[in-house]
N, C-alpha and C positions, 0 to 999 in steps of 0.2 A: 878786705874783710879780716877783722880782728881772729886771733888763734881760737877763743872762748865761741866766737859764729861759726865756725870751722868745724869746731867738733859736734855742735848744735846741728850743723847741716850733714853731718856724720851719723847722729844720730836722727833726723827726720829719714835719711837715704835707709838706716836700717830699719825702720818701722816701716815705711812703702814698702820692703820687701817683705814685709807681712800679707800684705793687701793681695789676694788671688783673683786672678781673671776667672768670673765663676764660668767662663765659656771653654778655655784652654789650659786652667789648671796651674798657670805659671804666675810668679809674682809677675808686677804691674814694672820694677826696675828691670829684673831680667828681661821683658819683652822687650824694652826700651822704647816705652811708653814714656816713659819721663824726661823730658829735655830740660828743665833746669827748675831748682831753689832758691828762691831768693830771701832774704832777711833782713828786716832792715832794724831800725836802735832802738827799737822795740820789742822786738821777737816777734814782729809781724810774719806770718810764713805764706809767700806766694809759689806754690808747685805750679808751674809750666808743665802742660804734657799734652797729648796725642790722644786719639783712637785707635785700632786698626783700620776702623771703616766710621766713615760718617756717619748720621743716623744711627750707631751702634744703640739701641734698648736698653744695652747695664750701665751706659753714661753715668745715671742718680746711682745706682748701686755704689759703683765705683767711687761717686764724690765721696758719698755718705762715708766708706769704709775708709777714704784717704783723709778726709779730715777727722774723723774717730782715730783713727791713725797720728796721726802729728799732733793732735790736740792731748794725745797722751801723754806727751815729753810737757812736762810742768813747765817749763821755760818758757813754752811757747805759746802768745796771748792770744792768734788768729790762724784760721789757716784759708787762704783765699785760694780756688783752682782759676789758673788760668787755661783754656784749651785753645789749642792751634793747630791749625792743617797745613802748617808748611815748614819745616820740610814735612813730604810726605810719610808717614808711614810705612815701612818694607821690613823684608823679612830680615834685610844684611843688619837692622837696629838692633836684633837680639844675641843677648850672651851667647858664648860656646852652649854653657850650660842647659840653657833656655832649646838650643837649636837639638840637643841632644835628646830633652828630654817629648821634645817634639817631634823627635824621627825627621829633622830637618835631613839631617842626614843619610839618607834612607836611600835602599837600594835602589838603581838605574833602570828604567822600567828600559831601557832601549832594546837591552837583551830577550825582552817578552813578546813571542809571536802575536802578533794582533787578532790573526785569526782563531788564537788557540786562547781566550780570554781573561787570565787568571787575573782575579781581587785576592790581594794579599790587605790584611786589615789592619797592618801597622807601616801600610804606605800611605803621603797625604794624598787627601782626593782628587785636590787640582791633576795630579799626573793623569789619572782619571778619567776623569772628567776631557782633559786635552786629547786623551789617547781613544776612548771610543767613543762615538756620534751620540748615543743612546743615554750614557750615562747620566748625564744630568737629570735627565727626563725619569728613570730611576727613579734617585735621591728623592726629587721631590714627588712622586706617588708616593711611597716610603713616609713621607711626613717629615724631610731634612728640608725645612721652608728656610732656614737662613740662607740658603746659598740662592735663593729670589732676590735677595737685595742688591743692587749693582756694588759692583767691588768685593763682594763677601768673597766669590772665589778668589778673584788674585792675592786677599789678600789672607784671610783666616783659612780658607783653601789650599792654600801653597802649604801649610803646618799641621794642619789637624789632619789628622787619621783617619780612617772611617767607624775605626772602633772609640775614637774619641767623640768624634762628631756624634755616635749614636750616644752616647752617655751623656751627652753636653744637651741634646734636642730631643733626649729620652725618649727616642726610636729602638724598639728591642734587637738586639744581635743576630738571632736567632730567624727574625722574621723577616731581615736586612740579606743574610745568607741565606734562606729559602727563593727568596723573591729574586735575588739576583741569580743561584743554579736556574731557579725556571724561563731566566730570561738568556741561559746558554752562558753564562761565565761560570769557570770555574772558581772558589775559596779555597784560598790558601792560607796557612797563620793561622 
């Protein structure tokens, strides 16, 4: 690839980082959603990328915004998306940044008596969800219906929050922390 495609695909990489996942709040690069740009002697532009989950619903959102995205660099005449499911989609594909700003890194629930129940709301659910029988079952009275889809949890579950998850499924905070002290957990955060 020529220097002049180089900096072209320099700049389609910083306009996707424009592009927000309207479910987890992060560019669509930092997730590392995007496996590859191509260009060929045209300024044809083919984005190779990912979902987290198949059947994901913002798929059109997504295109919509990443070719609004690329088609903004004047250079470039096309933008075609390719999607692919393999490799798979995981959490190891996102930046530091990304993992950070998603409390990937988030405290060890190990140290947390099981019987003594605490939700902390800047831990992700999947912990959750793994950790008491009940929980899922929760989420979705609650109205958190994403985590119905097979895969939602391993994979948008392992990141999101519970305090993200409500603002992403627009389930109120308040009514998420009622529901869960009357079912005997403690809120923490």
């Amino acid at each position: 690839m020529e220097e002049k495609q180089l900096k072209l695909v320099d700049e389609v990489i910083q306009k996707l980082q424009t592009v927000i996942d309207p479910e987890l709040y992060v560019d669509i690069v930092n997730l590392g959603l995007i496996y590859g740009i191509d260009l060929n002697d045209n300024n044809d532009c083919i984005v190779t990328m990912t979902l987290t989950v198949m059947g994901c619903h913002l798929s059109g959102v997504l295109d919509n915004a990443i070719k609004e995205a690329v088609l903004s660099i004047p250079e470039i005449k096309s933008c075609e998306i390719k999607l692919v499911w393999s490799p798979a989609w995981s959490v190891e594909r996102m930046s530091d940044a990304a993992k950070t700003q998603l409390n990937v890194w988030s405290k060890d629930l190990s140290s947390y008596d099981s019987s003594n129940k605490k939700i902390d709301f800047s831990t992700p659910v999947k912990k959750y969800i793994d950790r008491y029988d009940d929980f899922l079952d929760l989420l979705l009275e609650l109205g958190f219906d994403h985590f119905k889809i097979p895969n939602m949890i391993e994979t948008v579950g392992r990141v999101m929050t519970l305090k993200q998850a409500a603002q992403a499924m627009k389930v109120s905070l308040p009514v998420v922390k009622e529901r869960l002290e009357s079912a005997g957990y403690q809120v923490v955060g």
